[in-house]
C-alpha positions in Angstrom: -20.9 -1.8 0.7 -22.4 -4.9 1.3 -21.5 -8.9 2.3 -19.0 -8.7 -0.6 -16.6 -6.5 1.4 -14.7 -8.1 4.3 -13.7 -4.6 5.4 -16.6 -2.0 5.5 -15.6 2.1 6.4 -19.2 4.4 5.9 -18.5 8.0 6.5 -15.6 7.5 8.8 -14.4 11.1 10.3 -11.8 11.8 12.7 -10.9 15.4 14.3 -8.8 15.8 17.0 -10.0 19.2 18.1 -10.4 21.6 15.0 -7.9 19.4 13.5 -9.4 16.3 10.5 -7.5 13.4 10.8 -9.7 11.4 8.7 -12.4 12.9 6.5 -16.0 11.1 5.3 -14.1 7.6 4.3 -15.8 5.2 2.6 -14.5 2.3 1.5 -15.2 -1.6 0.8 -11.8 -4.0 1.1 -13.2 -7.2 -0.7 -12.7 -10.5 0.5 -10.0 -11.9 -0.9 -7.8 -9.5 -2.4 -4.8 -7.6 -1.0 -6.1 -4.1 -0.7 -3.0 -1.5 -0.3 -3.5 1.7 1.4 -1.1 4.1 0.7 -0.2 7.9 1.9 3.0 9.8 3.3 3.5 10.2 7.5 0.8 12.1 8.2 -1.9 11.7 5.6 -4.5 9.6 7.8 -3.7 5.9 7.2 -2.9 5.2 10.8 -5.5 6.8 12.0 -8.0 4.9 9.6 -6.6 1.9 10.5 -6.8 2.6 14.2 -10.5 3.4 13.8 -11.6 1.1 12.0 -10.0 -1.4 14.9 -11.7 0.5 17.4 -8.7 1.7 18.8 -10.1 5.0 18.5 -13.5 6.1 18.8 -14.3 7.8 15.3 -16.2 11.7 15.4 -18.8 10.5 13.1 -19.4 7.5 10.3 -19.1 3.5 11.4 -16.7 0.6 10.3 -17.2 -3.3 10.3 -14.9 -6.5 9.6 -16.6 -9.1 8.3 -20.1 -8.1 8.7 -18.9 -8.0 12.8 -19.6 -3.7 13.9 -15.7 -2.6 15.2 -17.2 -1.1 18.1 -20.1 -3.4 19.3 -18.6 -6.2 18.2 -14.8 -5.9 19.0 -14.0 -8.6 20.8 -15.6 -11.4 18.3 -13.8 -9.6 15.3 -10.2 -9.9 17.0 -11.4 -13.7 16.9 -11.1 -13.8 13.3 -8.4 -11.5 12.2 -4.6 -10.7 12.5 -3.3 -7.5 13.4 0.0 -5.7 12.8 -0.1 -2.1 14.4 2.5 0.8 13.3 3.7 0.9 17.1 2.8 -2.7 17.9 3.8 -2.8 21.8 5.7 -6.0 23.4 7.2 -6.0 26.9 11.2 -5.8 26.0 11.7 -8.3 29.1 10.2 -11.6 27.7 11.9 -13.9 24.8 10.0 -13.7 21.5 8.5 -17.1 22.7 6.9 -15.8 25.8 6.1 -12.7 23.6 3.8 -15.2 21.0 2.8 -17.3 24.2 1.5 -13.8 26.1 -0.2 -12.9 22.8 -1.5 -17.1 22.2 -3.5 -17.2 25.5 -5.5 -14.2 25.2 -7.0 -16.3 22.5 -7.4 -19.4 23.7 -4.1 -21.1 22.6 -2.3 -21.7 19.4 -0.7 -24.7 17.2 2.8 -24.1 18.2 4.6 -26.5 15.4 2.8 -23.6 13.0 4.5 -20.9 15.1 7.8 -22.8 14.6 7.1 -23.4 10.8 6.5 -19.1 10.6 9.5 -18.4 12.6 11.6 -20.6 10.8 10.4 -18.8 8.0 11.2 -15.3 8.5 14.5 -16.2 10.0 13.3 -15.4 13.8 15.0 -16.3 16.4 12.3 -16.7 19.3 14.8 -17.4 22.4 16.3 -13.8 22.5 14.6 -10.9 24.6 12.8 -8.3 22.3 15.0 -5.5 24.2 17.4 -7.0 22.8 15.9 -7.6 19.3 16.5 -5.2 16.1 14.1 -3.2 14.9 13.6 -5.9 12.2 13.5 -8.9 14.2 10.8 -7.2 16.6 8.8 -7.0 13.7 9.0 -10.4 12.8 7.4 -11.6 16.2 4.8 -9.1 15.7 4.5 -10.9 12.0 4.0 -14.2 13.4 1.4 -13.5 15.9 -0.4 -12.0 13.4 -0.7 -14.9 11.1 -0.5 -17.9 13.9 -4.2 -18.4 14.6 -4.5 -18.5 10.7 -7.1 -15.9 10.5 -9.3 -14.5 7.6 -8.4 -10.8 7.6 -4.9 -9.7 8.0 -4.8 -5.7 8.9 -1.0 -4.5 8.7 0.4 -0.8 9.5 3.7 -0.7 7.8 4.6 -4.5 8.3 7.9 -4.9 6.3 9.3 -1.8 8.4 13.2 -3.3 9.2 12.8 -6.5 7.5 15.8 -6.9 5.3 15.5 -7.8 1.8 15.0 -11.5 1.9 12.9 -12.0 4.5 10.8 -8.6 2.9 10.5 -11.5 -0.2 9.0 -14.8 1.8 7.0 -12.1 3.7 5.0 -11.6 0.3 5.3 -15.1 -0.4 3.6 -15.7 3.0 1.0 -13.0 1.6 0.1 -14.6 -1.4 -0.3 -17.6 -0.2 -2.8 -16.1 2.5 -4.8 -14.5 -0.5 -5.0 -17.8 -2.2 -7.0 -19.6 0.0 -9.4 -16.5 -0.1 -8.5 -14.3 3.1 -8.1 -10.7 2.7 -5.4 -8.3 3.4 -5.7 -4.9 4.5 -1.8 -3.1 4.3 -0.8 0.2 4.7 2.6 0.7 3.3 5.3 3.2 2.5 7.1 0.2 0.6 5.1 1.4 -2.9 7.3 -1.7 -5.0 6.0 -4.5 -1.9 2.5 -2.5 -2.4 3.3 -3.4 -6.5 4.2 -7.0 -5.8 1.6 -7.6 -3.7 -1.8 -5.6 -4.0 -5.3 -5.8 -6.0 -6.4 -3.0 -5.8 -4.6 0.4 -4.3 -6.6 3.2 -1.9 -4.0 6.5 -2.1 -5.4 8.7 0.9 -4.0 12.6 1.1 -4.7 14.8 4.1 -7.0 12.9 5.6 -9.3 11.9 2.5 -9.4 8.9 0.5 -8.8 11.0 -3.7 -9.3 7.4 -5.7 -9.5 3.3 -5.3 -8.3 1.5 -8.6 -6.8 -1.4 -9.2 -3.0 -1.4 -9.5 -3.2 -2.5 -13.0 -5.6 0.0 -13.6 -3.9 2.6 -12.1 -0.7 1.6 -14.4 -2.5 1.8 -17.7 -4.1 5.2 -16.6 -0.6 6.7 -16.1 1.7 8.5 -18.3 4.7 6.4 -19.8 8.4 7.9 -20.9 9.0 7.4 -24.5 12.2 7.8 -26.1 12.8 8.0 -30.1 16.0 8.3 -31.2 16.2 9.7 -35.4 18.9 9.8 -38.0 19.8 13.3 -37.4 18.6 16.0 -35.3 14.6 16.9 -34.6 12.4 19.8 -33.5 10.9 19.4 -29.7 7.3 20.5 -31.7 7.2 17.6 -33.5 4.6 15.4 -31.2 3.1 19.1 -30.2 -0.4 18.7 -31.6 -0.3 15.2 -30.0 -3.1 15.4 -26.7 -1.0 13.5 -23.5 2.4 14.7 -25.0 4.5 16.6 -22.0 7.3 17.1 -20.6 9.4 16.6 -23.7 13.1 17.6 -23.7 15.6 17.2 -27.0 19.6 15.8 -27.0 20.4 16.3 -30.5 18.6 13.7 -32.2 17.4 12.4 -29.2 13.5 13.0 -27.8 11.8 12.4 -24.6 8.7 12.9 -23.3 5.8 11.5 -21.4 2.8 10.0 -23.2 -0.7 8.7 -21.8 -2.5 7.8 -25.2 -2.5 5.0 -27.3 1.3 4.4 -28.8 0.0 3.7 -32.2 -1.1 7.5 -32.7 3.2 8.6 -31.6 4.3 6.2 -33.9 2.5 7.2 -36.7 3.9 11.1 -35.8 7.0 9.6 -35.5 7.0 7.1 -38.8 5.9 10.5 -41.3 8.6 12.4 -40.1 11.6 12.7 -42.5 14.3 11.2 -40.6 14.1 7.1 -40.3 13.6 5.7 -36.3 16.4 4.2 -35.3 15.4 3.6 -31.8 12.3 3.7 -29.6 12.9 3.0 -25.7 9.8 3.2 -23.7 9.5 2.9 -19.6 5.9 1.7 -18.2 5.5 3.7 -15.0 5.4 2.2 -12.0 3.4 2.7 -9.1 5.6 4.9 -7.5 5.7 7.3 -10.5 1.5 7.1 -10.0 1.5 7.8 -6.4 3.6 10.8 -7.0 1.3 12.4 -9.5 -1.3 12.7 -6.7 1.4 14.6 -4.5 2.9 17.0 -7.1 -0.5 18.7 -7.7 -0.9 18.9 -3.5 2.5 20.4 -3.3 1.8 23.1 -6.2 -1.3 23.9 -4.4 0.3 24.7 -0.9 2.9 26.5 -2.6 0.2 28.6 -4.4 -1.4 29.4 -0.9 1.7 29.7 0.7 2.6 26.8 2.3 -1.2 26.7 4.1 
């Protein structure tokens, strides 16, 4: 970890009693990328998110933002980045206005045609109490007062959570355009497509510890793929078995399906030799949702073997 990481965690712990929230993370968000951070309810996100904010004092290990210590140095980091909390709190008796105004002053004021400009953006309509706000359109005030200062790290927890369809898009818009001047994004997300759309590189956290960092296209290529041939007349299912990273394959008549994570031109050529022409081939890249569920299939086996521990 060093001055090319905008986001620094070094051995980051968390218990709450016997119980490990967080477990040993280490981890280096680069500046200028759009680093997701993805896990179910419950696998530690939050929590990593809230200590590395200082929101919570960690049991062991030490985080920074931009080279600023998020304990000594709390109050000069929140100078220089936007935050989006999971259970971001705003008083439900001032307008959305108030709300950014409340939020402007306890940093020394903000460029309020820029506030406009956002809300205009995301379709916000500032005048209304947040009481009386939707879930969606309380997160859109806590969007803008994230990015109004127009800082250089924006940490999110979950920030499309209500946001319709549309507004989810000019949200990513907004995002890429952040990244494009050279900030960096930190965003933890259920939403695995916005994750897709968005992200450099992926962290996939499970029970606490962080189990792999790649990029998103890396992660992709890695992954296996569903392959369908379709022959002249009906085939065998063992005719890919002595291919290594052939599973999962199921027969229809002369129909085959399975899932594949070598190179294609090695299938082919199995396919090709045998007797019967091709007369289709259909194959479906995975996406990342496919990926992140690999990592939760073998966690689910393993509870099942222990039962249910």
């Amino acid at each position: 970890m060093n001055n090319e990481s905008a986001i620094v965690a070094e051995g980051l712990t968390k218990h709450y009693g016997d119980v490990p929230a967080l477990v040993d993370l280490d981890l280096g968000v680069r500046h200028g990328e759009v680093f997701g951070f993805l896990g179910p309810n419950g696998a530690g996100k939050t929590t990593a998110i809230r200590t590395i904010m200082d929101e919570i004092r960690p049991t062991s290990g030490r985080a920074s933002i931009l080279g600023f210590d998020s304990h000594a140095d709390s109050v000069e980091i929140r100078k220089h980045i936007g935050y989006v909390p999971g259970d971001l709190a705003m008083y439900p008796g001032l307008t959305g206005r108030d709300t950014i105004s409340f939020f402007a002053n306890l940093r020394g004021g903000v460029d309020w045609s820029y506030v406009d400009e956002l809300a205009e953006r995301l379709g916000a309509d500032l005048s209304k109490k947040i009481g009386n706000l939707s879930t969606g359109n309380r997160q859109k005030v806590g969007l803008i007062q994230a990015f109004m200062n127009r800082p250089e790290v924006l940490i999110m927890d979950e920030p499309s959570s209500g946001l319709d369809p549309l507004v989810q898009r000019e949200f990513q818009t907004m995002l890429r355009e952040f990244i494009a001047v050279g900030n960096t994004v930190f965003l933890s997300s259920h939403t695995l497509s916005e994750v897709q759309r968005v992200a450099d590189r992926v962290g996939i956290i499970r029970r606490g510890k962080l189990i792999t960092v790649e990029a998103v296209s890396s992660l992709r290529s890695m992954a296996a793929r569903r392959v369908e041939f379709e022959f002249a007349s009906a085939v065998e299912p063992a005719l890919f078995d002595s291919i290594d990273g052939v599973r999962d394959v199921s027969v229809e008549g002369n129909r085959i399906a399975l899932s594949y994570d070598g190179t294609m031109d090695v299938l082919l050529k199995v396919a090709t030799d045998h007797n019967d022409a091709v007369v289709d081939i259909t194959t479906h890249e995975a996406d990342l949702e496919d990926i992140f569920l690999t990592y939760y299939v073998d966690d689910d086996i393993e509870n099942d073997e222990n039962g249910g521990a």
